[in-house]
Each structure stands twice: as structure tokens, then as C-alpha cells.
MIBA-984649 format. One record per residue: residue number from 1; residue in one letter; x, y, z of N, C-alpha, C, O in turn. Coordinates in steps of 0.02 Angstrom, whole numbers, m for minus. Example, Ala and Ser with C-alpha at 12.3 -4.5 7.8 and 13.67 -1.06 7.14 Angstrom:
% residues 2
    i  aa     nc1     nc2     nc3    cac1    cac2    cac3     cc1     cc2     cc3     oc1     oc2     oc3
    1   A     660    m284     390     615    m225     390     660    m165     390     712    m166     423
    2   S     642    m112     354     684     m53     357     645       2     394     670      57     402
This chain:
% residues 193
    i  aa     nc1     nc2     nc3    cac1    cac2    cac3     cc1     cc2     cc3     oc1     oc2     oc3
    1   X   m3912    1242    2356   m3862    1264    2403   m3826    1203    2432   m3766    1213    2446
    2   X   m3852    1136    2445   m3831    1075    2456   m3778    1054    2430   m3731    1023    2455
    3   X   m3793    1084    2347   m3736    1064    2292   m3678    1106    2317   m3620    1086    2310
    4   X   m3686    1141    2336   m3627    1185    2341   m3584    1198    2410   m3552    1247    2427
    5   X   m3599    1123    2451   m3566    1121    2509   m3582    1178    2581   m3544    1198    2624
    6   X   m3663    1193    2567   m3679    1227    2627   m3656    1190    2705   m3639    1223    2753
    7   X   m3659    1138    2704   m3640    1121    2791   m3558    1117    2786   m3533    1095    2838
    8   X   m3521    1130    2746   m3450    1094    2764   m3437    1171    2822   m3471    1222    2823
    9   X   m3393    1157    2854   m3343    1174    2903   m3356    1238    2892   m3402    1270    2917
   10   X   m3312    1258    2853   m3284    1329    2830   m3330    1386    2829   m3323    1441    2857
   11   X   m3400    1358    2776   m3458    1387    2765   m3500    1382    2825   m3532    1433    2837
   12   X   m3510    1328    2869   m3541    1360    2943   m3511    1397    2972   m3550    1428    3009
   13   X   m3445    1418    2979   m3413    1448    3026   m3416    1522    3024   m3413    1561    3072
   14   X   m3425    1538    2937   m3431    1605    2936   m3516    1618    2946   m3540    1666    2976
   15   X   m3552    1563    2913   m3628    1601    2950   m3622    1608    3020   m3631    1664    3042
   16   X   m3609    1560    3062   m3597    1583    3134   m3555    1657    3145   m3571    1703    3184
   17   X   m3497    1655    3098   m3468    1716    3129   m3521    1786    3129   m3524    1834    3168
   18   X   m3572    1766    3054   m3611    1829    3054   m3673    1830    3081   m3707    1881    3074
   19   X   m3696    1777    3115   m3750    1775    3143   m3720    1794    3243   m3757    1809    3289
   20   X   m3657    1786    3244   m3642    1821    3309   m3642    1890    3293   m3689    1925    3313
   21   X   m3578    1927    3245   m3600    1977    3243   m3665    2048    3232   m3676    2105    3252
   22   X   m3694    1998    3188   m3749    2014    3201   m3804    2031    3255   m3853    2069    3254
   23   X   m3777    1987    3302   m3802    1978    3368   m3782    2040    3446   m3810    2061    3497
   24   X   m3722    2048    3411   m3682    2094    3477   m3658    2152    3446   m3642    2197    3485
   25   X   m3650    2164    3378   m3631    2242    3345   m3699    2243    3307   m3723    2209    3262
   26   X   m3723    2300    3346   m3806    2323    3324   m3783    2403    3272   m3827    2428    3237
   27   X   m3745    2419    3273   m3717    2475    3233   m3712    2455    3155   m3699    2501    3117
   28   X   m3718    2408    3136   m3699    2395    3070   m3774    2350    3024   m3816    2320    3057
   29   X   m3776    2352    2957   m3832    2323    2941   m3810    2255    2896   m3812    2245    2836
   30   X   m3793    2225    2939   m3795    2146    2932   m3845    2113    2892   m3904    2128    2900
   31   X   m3826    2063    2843   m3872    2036    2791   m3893    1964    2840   m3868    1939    2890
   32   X   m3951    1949    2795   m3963    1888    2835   m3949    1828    2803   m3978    1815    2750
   33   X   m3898    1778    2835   m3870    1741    2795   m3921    1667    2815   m3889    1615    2804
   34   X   m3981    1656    2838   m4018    1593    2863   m4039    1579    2785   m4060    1615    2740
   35   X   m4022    1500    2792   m4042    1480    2727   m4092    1486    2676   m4086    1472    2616
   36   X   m4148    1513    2710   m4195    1522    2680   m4201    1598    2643   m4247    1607    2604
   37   X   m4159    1642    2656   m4149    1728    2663   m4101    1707    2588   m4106    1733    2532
   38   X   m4053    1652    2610   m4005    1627    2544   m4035    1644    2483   m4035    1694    2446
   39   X   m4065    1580    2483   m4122    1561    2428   m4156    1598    2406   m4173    1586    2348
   40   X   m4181    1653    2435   m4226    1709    2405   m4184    1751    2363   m4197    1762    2304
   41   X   m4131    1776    2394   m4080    1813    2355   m4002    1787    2295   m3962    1822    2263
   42   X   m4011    1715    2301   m3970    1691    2261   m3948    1736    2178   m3894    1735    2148
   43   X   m4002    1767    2162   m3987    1818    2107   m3942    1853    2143   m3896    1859    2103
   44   X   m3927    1878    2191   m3888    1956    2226   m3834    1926    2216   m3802    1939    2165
   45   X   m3802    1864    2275   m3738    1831    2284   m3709    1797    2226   m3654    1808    2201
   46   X   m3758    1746    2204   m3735    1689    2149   m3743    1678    2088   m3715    1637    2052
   47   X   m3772    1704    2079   m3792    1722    2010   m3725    1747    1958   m3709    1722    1904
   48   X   m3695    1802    1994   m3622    1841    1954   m3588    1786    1932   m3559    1785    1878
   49   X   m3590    1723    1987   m3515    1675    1963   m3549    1631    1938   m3527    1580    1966
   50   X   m3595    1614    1899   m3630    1588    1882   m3617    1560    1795   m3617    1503    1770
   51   X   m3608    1622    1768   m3602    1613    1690   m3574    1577    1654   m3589    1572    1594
   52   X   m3515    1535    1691   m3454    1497    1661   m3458    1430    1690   m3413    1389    1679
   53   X   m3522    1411    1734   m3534    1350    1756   m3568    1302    1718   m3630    1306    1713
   54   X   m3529    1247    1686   m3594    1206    1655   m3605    1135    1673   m3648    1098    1648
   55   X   m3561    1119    1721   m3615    1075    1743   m3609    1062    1840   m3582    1109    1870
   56   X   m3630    1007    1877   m3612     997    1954   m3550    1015    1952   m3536    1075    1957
   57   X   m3500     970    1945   m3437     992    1972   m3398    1045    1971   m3346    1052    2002
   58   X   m3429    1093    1927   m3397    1150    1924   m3425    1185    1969   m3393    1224    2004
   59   X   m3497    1175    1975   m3527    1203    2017   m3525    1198    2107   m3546    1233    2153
   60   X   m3488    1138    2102   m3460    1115    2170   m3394    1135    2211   m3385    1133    2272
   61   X   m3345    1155    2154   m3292    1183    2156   m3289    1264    2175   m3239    1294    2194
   62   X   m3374    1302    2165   m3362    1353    2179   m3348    1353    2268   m3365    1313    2312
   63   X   m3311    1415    2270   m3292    1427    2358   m3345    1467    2390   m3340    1529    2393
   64   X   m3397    1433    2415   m3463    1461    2439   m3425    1520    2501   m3429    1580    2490
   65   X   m3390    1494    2561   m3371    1565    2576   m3371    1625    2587   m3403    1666    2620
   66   X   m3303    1625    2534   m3288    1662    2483   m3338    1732    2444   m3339    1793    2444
   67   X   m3374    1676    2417   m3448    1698    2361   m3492    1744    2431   m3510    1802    2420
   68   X   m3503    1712    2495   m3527    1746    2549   m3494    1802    2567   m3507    1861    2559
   69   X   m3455    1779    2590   m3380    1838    2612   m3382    1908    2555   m3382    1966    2576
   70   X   m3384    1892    2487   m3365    1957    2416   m3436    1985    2433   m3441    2045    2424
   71   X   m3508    1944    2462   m3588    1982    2446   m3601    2034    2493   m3652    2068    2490
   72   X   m3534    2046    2561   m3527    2107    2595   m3496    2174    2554   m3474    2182    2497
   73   X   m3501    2200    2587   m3469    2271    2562   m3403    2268    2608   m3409    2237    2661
   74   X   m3334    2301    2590   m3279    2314    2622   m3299    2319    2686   m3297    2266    2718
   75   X   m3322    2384    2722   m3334    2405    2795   m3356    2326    2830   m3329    2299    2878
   76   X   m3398    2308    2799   m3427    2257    2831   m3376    2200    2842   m3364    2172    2895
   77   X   m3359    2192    2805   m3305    2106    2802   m3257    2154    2862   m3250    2135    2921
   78   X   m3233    2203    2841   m3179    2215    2902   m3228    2207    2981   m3222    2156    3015
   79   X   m3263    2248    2995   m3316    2239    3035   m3335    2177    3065   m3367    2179    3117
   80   X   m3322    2134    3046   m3346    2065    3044   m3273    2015    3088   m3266    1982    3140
   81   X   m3221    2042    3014   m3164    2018    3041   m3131    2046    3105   m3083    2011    3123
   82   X   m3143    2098    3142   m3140    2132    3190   m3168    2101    3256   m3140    2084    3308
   83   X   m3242    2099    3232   m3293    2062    3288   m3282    1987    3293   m3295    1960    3346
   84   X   m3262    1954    3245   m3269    1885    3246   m3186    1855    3226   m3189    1808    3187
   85   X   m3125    1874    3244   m3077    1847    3247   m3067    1769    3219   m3095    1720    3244
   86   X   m3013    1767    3151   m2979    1662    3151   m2958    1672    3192   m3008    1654    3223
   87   X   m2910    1695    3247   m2869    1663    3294   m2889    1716    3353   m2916    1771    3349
   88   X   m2864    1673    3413   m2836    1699    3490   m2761    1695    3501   m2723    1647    3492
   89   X   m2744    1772    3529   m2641    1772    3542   m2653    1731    3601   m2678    1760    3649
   90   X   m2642    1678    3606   m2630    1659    3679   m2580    1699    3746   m2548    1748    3727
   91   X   m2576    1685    3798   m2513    1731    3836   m2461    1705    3833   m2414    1717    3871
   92   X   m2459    1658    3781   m2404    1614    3757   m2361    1635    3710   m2304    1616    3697
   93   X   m2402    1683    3680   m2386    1721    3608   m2407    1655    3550   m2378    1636    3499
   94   X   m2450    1639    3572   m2451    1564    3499   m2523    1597    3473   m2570    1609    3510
   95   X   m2522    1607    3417   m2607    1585    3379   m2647    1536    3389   m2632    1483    3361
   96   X   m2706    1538    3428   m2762    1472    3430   m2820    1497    3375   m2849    1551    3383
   97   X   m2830    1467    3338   m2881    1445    3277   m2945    1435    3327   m2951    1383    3360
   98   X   m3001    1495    3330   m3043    1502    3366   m3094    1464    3312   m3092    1476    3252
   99   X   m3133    1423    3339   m3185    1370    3296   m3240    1379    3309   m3267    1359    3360
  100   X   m3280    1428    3243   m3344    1460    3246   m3407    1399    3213   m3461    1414    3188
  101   X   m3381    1336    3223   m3444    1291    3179   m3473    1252    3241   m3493    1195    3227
  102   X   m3480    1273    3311   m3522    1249    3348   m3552    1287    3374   m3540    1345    3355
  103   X   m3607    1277    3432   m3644    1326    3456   m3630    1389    3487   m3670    1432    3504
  104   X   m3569    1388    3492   m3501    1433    3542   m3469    1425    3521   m3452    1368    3506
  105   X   m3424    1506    3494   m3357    1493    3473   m3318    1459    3533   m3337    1455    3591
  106   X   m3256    1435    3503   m3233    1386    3557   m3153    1392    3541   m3135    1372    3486
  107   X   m3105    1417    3582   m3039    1401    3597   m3021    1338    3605   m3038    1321    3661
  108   X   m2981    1270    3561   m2942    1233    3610   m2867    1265    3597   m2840    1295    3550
  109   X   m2842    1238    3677   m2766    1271    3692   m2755    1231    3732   m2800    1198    3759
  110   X   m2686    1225    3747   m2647    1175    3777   m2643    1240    3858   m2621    1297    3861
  111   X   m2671    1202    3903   m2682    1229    3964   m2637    1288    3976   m2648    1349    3979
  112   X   m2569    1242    3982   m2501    1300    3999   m2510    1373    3954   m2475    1422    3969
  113   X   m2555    1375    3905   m2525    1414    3864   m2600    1486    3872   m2618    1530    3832
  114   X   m2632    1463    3960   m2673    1522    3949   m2645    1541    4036   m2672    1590    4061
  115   X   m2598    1508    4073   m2553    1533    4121   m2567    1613    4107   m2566    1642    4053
  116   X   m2584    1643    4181   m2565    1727    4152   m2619    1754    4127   m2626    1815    4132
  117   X   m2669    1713    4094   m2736    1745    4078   m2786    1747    4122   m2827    1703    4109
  118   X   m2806    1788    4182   m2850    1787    4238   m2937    1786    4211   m2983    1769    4249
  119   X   m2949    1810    4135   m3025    1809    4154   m3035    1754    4049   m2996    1729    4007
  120   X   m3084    1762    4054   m3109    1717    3996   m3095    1774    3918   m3129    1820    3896
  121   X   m3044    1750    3899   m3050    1806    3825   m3126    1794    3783   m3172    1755    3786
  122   X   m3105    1863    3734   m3204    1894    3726   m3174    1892    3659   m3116    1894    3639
  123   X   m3249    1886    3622   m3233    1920    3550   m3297    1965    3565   m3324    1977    3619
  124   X   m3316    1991    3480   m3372    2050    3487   m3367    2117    3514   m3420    2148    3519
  125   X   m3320    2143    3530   m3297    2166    3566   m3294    2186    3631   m3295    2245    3650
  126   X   m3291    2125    3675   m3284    2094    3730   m3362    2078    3756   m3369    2065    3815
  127   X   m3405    2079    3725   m3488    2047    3697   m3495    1972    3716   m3537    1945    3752
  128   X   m3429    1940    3674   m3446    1863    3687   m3399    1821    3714   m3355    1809    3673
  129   X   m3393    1797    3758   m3335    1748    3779   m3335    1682    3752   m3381    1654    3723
  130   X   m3286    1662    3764   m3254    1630    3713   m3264    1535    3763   m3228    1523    3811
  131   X   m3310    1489    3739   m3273    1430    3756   m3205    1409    3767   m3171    1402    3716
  132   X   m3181    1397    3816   m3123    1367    3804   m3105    1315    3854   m3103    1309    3915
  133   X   m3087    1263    3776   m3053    1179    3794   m3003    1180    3818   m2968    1211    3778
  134   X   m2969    1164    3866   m2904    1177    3899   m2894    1100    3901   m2931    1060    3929
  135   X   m2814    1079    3851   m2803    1028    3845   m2735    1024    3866   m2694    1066    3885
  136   X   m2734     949    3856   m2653     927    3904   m2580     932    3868   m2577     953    3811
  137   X   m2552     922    3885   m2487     925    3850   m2516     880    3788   m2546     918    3750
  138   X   m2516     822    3768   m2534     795    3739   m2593     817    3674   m2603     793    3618
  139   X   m2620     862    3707   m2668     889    3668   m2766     879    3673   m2813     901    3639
  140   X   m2759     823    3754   m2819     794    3758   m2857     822    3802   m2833     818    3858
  141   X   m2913     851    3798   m2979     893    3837   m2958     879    3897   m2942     822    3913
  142   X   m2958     925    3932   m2939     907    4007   m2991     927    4042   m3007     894    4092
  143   X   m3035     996    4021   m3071    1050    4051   m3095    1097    3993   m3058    1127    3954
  144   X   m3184    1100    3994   m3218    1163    3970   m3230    1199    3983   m3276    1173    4015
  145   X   m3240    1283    3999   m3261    1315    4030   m3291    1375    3980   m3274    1377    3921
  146   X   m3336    1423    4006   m3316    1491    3988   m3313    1537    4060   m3326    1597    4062
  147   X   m3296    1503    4106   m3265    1555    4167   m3204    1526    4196   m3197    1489    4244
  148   X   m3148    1561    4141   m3089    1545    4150   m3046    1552    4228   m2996    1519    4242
  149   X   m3076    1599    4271   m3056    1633    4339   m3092    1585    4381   m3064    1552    4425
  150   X   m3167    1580    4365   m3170    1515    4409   m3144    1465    4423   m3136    1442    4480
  151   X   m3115    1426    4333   m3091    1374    4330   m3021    1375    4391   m3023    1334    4436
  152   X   m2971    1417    4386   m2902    1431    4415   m2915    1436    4476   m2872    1414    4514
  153   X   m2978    1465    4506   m2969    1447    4585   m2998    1385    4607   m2985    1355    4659
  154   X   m3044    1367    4556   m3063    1307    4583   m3066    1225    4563   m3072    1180    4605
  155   X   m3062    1218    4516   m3046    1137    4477   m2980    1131    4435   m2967    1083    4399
  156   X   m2941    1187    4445   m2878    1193    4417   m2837    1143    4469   m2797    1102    4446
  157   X   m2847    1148    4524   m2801    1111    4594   m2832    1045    4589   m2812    1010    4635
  158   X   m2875    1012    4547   m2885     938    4546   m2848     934    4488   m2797     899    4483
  159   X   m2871     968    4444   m2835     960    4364   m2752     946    4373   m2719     904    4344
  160   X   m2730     991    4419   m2651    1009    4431   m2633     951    4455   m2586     920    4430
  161   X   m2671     923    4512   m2645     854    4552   m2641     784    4503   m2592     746    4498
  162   X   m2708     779    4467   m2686     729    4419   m2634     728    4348   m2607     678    4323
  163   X   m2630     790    4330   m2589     795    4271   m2521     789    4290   m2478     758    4259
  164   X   m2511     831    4362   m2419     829    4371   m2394     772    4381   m2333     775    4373
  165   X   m2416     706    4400   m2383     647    4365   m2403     641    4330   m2378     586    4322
  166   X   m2441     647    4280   m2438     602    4181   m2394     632    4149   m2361     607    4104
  167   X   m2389     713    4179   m2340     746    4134   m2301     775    4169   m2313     836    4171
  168   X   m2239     753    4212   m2218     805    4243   m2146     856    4208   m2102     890    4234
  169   X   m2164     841    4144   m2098     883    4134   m2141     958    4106   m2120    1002    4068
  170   X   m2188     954    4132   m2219    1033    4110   m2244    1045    4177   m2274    1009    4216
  171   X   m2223    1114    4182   m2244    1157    4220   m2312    1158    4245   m2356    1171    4205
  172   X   m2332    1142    4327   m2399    1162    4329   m2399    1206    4409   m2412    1183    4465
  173   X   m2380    1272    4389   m2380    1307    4471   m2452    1294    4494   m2503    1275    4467
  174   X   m2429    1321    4583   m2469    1340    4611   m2496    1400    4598   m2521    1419    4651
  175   X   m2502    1438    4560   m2536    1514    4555   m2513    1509    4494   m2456    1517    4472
  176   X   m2592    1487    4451   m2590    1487    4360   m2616    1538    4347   m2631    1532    4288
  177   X   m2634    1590    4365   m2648    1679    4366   m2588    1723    4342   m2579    1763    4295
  178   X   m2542    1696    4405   m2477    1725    4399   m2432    1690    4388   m2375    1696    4412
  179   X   m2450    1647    4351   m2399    1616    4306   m2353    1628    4234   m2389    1656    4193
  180   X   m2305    1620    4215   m2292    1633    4132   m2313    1573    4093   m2300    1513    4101
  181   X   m2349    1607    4049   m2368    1572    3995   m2327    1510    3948   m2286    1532    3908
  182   X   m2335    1453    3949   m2287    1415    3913   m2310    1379    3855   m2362    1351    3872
  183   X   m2300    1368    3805   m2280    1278    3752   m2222    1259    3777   m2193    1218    3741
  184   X   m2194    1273    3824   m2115    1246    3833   m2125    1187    3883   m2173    1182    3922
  185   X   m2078    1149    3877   m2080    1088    3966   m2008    1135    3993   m1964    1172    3970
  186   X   m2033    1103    4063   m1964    1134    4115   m1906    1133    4103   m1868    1158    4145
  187   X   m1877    1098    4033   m1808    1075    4031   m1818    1142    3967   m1786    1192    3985
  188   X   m1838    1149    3930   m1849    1183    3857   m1821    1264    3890   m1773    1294    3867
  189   X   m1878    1295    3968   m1893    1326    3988   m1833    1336    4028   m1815    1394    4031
  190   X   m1797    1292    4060   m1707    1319    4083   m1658    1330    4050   m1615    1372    4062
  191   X   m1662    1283    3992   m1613    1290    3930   m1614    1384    3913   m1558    1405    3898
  192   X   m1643    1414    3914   m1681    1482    3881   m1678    1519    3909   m1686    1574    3882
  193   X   m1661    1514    3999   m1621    1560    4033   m1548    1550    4022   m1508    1587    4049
């Protein structure tokens, strides 16, 4: 399984995705994807794409995934894709690429762009909340949380005081609850009225 790029990115992200769902949709019969559960069943999953491999690199080239992803049944992969979301709509209307290869799925987003969002978005269906990196214009960690409402009443007004000079051509109200959501700076954001 080594050979075949078990730790890269892609392939942790979906065992995480199914070892959450697994975790918070008890309605469904979830396979067990722990490496060792792998290995026992490698005839079930890997075996099919198997026949036309003859040597490592071909064998390296396969899209483990993928090969994971096809060893569900339909209901399930939708099920899955349902519970475990690639992206978050921000209140920005932007797609954030939710990143299932750490211990917590994890949002980063550019601060302005969760303006307007009062509590911590969920996946699972609203089961698991969501880490989220709230970064600067720039793009650099400013703040982690998963209690997004805490954050806004309370370390948002230090966050706000130091950022509005590094960046002041972006927006940072006093009331980021009831705020509109931006990627825009203040000049982008008048132009557009």
C-alpha cells in the first residue's frame, strides 16, 4: 500500500472524510478503510485493476483514491459526498477547499470573507464543525477557532485593531456579524455601487 502512495494528501483526506462519516452518519454501513482492514481485503478493492500492471511504476500511477472512492457503492459515495463536502460557500459567495488531511477538517478563508457568518459552519450534517483559519488579506493565519461567535465578540476587536493599519484598504467593521461579506477592498467595494 506504501507503493501506492497511501500517505499522499488526497488519499488521507478521503480516509478522513470516511472515517468522519462514519463517525456522525450511523444510518449507513460504512467500510472500514484503517490500514490494516485495507490489507485484508485488497482482493475486494485492488485486485480488479490489477491485471494490466507489470511492474512499480505502473503500479504507482494507479489513483489509490479513486480505486477507494469506485470500492463504495453509488448511495454511499453520494452519502459521503453529502456528509463530507470539497468546499465551503463562504458569505462571500467564494468556494473554500475544506482540508480533510488533518485531525479536523479545517477551513482557511480570508477573514472578510466569513463577515455575516454568526456561528461556526458544520459538515455531517451539522455533526461536525468545521476548523477555521481566518487569514489576512494577504493570506496569513491571523486566528483559529472552531467557535466562530466567540471569536467576533471577543478577539475579533484585537484582531481588528492590529490589522486596520497593515491593511487598511479592506474593510474591518465594527459589527463582523452584521457585516457583508467581502474579497473586495473598500475602493473595489465603491467602484460597484
Amino acid at each position: 500500500i506504501q507503493v501506492l502512495g497511501w500517505s499522499q494528501p488526497d488519499c488521507l483526506a478521503l480516509r478522513n472524510k470516511l472515517a468522519l462519516a462514519k463517525q456522525h452518519i450511523a444510518n449507513q454501513d460504512w467500510p472500514d478503510w484503517q490500514q490494516a482492514s485495507l490489507l485484508e481485503t485488497l482482493e475486494n478493492w485492488l485486485a480488479p485493476y490489477l491485471s494490466s500492471i507489470r511492474n512499480k511504476q505502473q503500479l504507482q500511477k494507479l489513483d489509490l483514491p479513486e480505486l477507494l472512492l469506485n470500492s463504495l457503492d453509488w448511495s454511499l459515495q453520494q452519502a459521503l459526498s453529502q456528509a463530507c463536502p470539497d468546499y465551503h460557500q463562504t458569505p462571500a459567495g467564494n468556494r473554500a477547499r475544506i482540508d480533510y488531511t488533518g485531525e479536523q477538517p479545517k477551513l482557511s478563508v480570508k477573514l472578510q470573507e466569513m463577515f455575516g457568518e454568526p456561528e461556526t459552519p458544520t459538515i455531517c450534517h451539522g455533526r461536525q464543525p468545521l476548523l477555521i483559519e481566518l487569514l489576512s488579506p494577504a493570506r496569513r493565519p491571523l486566528q483559529v477557532t472552531q467557535d466562530l461567535a466567540n471569536f467576533w465578540q471577543n478577539a475579533y476587536v484585537e484582531v481588528r485593531k492590529e490589522m486596520k493599519g497593515r491593511y487598511p484598504k479592506h474593510p474591518w467593521p465594527d459589527d463582523p456579524v452584521n457585516a457583508v461579506a467581502t474579497s473586495k477592498t473598500k475602493s473595489q467595494l465603491q467602484r460597484q455601487r
